[in-house]
VOGU-3710 file (C-alpha; in Angstrom, 3 decimals, decimal comma):
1> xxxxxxxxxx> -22,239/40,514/3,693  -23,517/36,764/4,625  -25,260/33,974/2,216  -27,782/31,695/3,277  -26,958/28,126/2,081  -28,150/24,844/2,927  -26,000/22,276/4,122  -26,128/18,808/5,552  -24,555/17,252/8,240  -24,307/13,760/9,876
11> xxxxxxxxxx> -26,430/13,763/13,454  -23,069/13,678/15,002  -20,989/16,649/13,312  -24,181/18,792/13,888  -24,571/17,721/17,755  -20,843/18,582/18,115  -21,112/21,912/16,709  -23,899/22,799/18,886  -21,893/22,071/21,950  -19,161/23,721/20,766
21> xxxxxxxxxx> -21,267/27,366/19,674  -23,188/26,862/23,018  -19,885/26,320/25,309  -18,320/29,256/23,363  -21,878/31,937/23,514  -22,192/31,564/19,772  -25,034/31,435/17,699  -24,439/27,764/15,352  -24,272/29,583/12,305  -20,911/31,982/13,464
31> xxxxxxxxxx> -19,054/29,134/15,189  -19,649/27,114/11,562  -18,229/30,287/9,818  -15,433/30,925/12,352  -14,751/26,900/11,596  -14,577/27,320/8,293  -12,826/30,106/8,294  -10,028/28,477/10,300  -9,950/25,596/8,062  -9,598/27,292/4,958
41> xxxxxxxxxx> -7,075/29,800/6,684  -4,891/26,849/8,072  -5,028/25,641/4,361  -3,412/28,566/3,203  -0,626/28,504/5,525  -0,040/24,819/4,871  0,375/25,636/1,424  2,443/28,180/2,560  4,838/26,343/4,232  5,334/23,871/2,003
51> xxxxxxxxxx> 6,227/26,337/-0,341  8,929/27,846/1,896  9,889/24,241/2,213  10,350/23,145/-1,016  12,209/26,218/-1,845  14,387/26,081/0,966  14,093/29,039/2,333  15,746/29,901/6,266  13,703/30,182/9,047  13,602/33,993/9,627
61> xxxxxxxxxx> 12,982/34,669/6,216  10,117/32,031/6,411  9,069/33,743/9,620  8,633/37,571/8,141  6,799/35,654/5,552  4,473/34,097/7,491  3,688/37,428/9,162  3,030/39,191/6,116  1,024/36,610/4,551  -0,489/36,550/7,895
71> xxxxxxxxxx> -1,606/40,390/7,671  -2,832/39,933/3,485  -5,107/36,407/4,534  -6,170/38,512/7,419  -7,614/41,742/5,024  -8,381/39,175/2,305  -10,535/37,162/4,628  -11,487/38,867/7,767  -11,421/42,569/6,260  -9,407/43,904/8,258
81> xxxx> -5,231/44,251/8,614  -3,523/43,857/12,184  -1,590/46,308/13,472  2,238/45,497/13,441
//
């Protein structure tokens, strides 16, 4: 399912992200949804880890979490679950 929305940009952002979806053989409107689907995913794992962080967890156990929260952000946001 997609929205249409209306959004603003300065001349700059908007002449960047053309030459990014054009370099890449996107339409504008995917590579801005693909960007701000990264962002908001790399926000969740930031969070993540400073989460593990504060509660001090090791490293492997950080690292199986990070693969599982990996696979529910991936069916939360992309639909779909990796296979392990």
């Amino acid at each position: 399912m997609t929205a249409k929305v209306t959004l603003s940009f300065s001349d700059e952002t908007i002449e960047a992200a053309r030459r990014f979806a054009k370099r890449e053989g996107m339409s504008l409107s995917a590579w801005i949804d693909q960007a701000a689907r990264e962002k908001a995913l790399r926000e969740v794992f930031a969070e993540h880890a400073a989460v593990v962080n504060r509660a001090g967890l090791d490293i492997e156990a950080a690292a199986l979490a990070d693969a599982q929260e990996a696979e529910l952000v991936n069916a939360a946001y992309l639909g779909r679950r990796d296979a392990a």
